[in-house]
C-alpha positions as CSV (number, residue, x, y, z in Angstrom):
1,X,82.2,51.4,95.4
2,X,85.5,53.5,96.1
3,X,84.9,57.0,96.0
4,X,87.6,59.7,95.7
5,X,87.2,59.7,99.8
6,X,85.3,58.5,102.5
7,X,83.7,59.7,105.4
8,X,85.8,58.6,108.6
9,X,83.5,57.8,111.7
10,X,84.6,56.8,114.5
11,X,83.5,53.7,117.2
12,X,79.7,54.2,117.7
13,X,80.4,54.0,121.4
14,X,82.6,57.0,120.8
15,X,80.0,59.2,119.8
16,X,77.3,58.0,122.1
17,X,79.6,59.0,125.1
18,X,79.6,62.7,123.9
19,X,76.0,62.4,123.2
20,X,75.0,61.2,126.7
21,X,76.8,64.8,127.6
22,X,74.0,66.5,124.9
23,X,71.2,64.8,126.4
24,X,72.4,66.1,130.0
25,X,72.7,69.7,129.4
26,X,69.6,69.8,127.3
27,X,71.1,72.3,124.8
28,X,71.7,71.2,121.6
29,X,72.8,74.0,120.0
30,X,73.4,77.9,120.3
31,X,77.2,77.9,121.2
32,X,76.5,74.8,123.8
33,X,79.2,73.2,125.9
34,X,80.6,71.3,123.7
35,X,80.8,74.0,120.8
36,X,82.9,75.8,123.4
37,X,85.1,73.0,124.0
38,X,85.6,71.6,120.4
39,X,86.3,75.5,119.7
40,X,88.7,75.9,122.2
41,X,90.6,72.5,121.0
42,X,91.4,73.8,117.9
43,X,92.8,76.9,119.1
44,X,95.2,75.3,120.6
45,X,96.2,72.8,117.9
46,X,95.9,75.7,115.6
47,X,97.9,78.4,117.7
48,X,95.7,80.8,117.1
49,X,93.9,83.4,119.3
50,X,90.4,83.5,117.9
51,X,88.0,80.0,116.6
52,X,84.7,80.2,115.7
53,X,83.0,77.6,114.8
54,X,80.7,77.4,112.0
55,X,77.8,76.1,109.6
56,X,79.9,74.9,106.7
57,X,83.1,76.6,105.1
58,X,81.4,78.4,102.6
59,X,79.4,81.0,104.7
60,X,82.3,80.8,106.8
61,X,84.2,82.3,103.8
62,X,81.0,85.3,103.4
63,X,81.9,86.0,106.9
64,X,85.4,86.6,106.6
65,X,84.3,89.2,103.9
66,X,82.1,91.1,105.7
67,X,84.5,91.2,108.9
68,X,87.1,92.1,106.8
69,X,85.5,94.7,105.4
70,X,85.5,93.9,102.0
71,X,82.7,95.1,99.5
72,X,84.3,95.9,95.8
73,X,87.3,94.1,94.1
74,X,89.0,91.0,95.0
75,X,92.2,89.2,93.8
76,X,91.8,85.4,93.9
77,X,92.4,82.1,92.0
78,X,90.4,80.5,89.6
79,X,91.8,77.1,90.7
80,X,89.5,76.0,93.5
81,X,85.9,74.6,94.5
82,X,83.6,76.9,93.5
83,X,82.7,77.6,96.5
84,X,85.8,80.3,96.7
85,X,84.4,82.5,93.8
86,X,80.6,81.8,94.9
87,X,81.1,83.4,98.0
88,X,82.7,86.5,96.4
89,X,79.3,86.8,94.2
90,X,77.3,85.6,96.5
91,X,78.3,89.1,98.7
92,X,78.4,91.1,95.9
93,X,82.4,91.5,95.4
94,X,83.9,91.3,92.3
95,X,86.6,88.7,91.8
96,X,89.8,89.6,89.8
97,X,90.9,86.3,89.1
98,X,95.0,86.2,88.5
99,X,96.7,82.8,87.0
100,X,98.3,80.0,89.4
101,X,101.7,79.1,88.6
102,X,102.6,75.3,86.9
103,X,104.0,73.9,90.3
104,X,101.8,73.8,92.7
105,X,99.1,75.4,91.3
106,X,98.5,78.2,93.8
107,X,98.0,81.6,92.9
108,X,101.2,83.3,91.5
109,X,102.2,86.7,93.6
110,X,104.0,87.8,90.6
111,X,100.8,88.1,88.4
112,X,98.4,89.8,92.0
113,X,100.6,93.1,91.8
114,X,99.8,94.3,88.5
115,X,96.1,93.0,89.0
116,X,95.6,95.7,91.8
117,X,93.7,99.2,90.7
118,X,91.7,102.0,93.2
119,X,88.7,99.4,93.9
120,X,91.1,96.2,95.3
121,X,90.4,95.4,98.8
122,X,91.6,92.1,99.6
123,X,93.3,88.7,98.0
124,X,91.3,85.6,98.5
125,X,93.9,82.7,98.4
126,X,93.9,79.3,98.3
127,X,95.8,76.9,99.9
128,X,95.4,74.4,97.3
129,X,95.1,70.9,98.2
130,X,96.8,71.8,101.5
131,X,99.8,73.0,99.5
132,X,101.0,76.5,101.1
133,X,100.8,80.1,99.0
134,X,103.8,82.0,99.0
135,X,102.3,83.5,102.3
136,X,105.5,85.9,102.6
137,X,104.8,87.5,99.3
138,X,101.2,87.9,99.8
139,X,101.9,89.4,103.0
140,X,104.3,91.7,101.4
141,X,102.0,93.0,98.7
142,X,98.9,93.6,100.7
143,X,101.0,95.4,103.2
144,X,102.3,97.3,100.5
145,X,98.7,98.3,99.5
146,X,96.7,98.4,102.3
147,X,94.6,95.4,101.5
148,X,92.9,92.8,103.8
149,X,94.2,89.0,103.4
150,X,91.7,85.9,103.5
151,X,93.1,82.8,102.9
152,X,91.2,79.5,101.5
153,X,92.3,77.0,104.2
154,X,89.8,74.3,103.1
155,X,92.7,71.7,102.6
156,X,95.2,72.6,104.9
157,X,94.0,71.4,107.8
158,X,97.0,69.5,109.7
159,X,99.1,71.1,107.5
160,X,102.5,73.2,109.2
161,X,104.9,75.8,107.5
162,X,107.8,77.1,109.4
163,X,106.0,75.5,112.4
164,X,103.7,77.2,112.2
165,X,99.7,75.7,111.3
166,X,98.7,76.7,107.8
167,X,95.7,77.7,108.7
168,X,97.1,80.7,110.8
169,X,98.5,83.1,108.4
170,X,96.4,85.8,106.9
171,X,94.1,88.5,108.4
172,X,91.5,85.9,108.6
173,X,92.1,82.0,107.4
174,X,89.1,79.8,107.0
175,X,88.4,76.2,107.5
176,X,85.8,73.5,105.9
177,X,84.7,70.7,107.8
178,X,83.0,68.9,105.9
179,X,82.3,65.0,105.8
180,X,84.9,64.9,102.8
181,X,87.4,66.2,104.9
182,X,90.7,65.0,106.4
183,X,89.5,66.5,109.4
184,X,85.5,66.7,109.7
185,X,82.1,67.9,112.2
186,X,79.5,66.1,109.2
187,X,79.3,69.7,107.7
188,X,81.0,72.8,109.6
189,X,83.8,75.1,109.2
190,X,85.6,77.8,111.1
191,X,86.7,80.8,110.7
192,X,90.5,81.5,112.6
193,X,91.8,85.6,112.9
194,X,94.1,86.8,115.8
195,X,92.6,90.8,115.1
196,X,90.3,91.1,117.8
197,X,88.2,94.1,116.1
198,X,87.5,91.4,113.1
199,X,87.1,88.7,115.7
200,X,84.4,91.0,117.4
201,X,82.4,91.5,114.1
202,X,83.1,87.4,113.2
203,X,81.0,87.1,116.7
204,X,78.2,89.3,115.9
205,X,77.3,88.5,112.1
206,X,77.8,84.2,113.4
207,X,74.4,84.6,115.3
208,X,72.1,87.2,113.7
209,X,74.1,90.2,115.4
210,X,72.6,89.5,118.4
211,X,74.5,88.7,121.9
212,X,72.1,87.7,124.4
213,X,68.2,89.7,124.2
214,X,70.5,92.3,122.4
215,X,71.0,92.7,118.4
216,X,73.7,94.9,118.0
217,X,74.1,94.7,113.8
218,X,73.6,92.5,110.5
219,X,73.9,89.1,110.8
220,X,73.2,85.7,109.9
221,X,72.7,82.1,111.3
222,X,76.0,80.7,110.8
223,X,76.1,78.6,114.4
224,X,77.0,75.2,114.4
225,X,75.6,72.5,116.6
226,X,76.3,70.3,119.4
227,X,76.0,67.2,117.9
228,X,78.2,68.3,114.8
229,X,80.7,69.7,117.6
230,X,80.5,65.7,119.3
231,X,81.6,64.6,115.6
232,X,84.5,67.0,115.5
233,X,85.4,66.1,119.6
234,X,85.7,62.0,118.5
235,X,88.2,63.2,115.7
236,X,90.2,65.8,116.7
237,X,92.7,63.6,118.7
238,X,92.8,61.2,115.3
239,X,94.0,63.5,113.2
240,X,98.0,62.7,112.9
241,X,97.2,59.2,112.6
242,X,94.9,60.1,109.4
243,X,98.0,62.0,108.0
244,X,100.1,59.1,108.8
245,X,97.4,56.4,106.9
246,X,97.5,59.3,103.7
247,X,100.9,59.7,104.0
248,X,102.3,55.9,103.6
249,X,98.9,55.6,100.8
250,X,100.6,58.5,99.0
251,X,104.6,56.9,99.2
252,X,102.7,54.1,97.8
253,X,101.0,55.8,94.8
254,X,104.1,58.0,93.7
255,X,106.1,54.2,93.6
256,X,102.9,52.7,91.6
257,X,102.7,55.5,89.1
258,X,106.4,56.0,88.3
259,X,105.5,54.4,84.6
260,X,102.5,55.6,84.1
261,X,102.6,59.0,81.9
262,X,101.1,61.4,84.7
263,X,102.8,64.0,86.4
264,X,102.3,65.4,90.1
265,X,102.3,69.3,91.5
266,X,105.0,70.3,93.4
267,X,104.8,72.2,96.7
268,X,107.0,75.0,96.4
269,X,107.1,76.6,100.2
270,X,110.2,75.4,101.8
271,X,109.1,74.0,105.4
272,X,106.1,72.5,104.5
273,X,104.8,69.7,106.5
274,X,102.0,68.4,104.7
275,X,98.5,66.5,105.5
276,X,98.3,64.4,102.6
277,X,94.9,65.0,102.1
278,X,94.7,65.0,98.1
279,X,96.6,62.7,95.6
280,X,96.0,64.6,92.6
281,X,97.5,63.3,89.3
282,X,98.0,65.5,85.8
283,X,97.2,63.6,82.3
284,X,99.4,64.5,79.2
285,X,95.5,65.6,77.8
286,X,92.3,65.5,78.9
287,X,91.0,63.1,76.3
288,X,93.7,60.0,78.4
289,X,92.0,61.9,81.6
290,X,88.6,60.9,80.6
291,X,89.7,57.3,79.1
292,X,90.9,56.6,82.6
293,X,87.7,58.5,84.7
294,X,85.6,56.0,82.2
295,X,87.4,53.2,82.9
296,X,87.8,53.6,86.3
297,X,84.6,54.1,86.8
298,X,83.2,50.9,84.7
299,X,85.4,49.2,88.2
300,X,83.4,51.4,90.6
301,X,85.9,53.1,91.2
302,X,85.2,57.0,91.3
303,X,88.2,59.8,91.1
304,X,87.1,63.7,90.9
305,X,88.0,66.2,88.9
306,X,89.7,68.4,91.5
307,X,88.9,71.3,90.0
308,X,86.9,71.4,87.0
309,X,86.3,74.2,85.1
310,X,88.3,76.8,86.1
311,X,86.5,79.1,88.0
312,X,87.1,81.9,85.5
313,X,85.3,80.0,82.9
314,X,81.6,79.6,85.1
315,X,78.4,80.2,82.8
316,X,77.4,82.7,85.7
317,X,80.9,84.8,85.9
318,X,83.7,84.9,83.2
319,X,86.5,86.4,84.0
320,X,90.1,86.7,82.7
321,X,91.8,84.7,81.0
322,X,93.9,82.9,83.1
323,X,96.2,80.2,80.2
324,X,97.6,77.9,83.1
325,X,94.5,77.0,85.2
326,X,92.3,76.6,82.1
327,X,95.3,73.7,81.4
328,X,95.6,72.1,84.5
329,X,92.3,72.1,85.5
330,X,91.0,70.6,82.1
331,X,93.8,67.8,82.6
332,X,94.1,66.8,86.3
333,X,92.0,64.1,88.4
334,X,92.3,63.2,91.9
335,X,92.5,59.8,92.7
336,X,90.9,57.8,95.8
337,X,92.9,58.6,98.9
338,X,91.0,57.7,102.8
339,X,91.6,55.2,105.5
340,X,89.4,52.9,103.3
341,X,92.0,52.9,100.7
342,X,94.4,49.7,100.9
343,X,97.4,49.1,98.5
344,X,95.4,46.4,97.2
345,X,92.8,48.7,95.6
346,X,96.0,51.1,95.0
347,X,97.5,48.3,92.4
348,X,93.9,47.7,91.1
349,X,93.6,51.9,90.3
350,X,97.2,52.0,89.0
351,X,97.0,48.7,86.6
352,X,93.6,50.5,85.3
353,X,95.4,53.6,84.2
354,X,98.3,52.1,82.8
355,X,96.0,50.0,80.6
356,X,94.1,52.7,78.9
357,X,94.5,54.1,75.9
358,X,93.2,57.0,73.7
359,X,91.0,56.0,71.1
């Protein structure tokens, strides 16, 4: 079976070694040694002042809201995982979703400005499939308005612009870990901010509000634990060779496809450097994109449709209309991209989709 990724682990003997360091401090979780020191590891590949560590990305996304302060309205994409828009419901915001634009299929700054009224807080962003947002716009309109900036860093992991990691710009920027990941701790996430009032509050709602015998506010079990952090330890120090693997795999699928009748997004920040960690492809129509998920899948061979529906278009939350994500997301498919990935398979993938046809 090739699925649209696949779980890197690392030598068993790896793991073990950071396990026999669990099994001699006793504590296995509530922000244990090597919490601290996988935390402290990203900071510095990140560049950023403040890491913590987390669950999963998705309550690491609730957090951010709540340390941001943010209770009412919220600008954000309906081009994502669901998670994005479940965690604005989920704590009772209300998202104002504004249209991507047909590149790279972030959200377009043009369209946030005359989506902001009295009750706008913040703008949720996504950095989708580690492509970056126009970060300097963004910045310039929340500025402009007084309103708090989260960004979606979910798939920018490894990713740099201007030199400067992805997953630092913003008020706060958060991270998902999970095992799907370029970069992974099983499940986990983190949440990254270099305000130290927010960073206070990220503290205190991670572990019930309490520090110590002390509970000091609100807060929720978000910690994450040592033997996801041992995960995270064996990887960390893999990660440009991953981008390296995705990198030549994707070289290889753009030279494959160049006949087939697919098209690609394109990143639009200048100064990108990218992680490769999605190789999504558009179809003329979504009736060739499900011809090709079937027959693909008659192979065992399992691409995703990275991201379907648009999130304005939930049974649980409609919201406006938004004409260029309802397209792209009803037409695109990501195809299988991981270390498992050979161009063998590639060729095999490739000569499936140039084969079908639309009956």
């Amino acid at each position: 079976m090739i699925n649209v990724t696949q779980t890197y682990l690392p030598p068993l003997e790896e793991y073990v070694e950071q396990l026999k360091k669990i099994w001699t401090s006793g504590q296995v979780t509530n922000n244990g040694p090597l919490v601290k020191e996988l935390e402290l590891s990203l900071k510095e590949y990140l560049g950023v002042k403040h890491l913590f560590l987390t669950a999963n990305g998705t309550i690491a996304l609730q957090i951010a809201l709540r340390a941001a302060g943010v209770s009412k309205k919220v600008i954000t994409t309906p081009f994502s995982y669901v998670a994005t828009t479940g965690a604005l419901l989920w704590e009772h915001c209300t998202p104002k979703f504004t249209d991507i634009n047909a590149q790279d299929y972030c959200i377009d700054p043009e369209l946030i400005e005359a989506a902001i009224d009295e009750d706008t807080e913040a703008i949720l962003a996504v950095h989708v499939y580690g492509y970056a947002c126009d970060v300097e716009a963004i910045e310039r309109i929340a500025k402009h308005y007084r309103l708090k900036v989260i960004y979606d860093s979910a798939h920018a992991m490894g990713c740099m612009l201007n030199d400067k990691p992805l997953a630092s710009f913003g008020d706060i920027s958060v991270l998902s870990f999970h095992a799907t990941k370029l970069f992974h701790t099983v499940e986990g996430g983190a949440l990254v901010t270099d305000d130290d009032e927010i960073a206070r509050k990220i503290g205190l709602y991670r572990a019930f509000g309490h520090m110590g015998e002390e509970y000091f506010s609100l807060g929720i079990n978000a910690k994450n634990s040592e033997l996801h952090a041992a995960m995270g330890l064996c990887l960390l120090p893999r990660i440009n060779e991953f981008i390296q693997h995705r990198k030549a795999l994707v070289i290889n699928y753009d030279q494959l496809l160049q006949d087939c009748n697919v098209t690609r997004p394109r990143a639009m920040a200048r100064n990108l450097t990218y992680n490769y960690a999605y190789y999504p492809v558009i179809f003329g129509s979504e009736a060739h994109l499900l011809a090709c998920q079937q027959a693909l899948q008659a192979k065992n061979i399992y691409p995703r449709r990275y991201f379907y529906p648009s999130l304005n278009l939930l049974p649980y939350h409609h919201g406006e209309t938004c004409p260029i994500a309802e397209d792209v997301s009803s037409r695109v498919l990501c195809l299988p991209l991981s270390h498992q990935i050979t161009s063998d398979i590639q060729e095999q993938i490739i000569t499936i989709i140039m084969g079908c046809t639309i009956q």
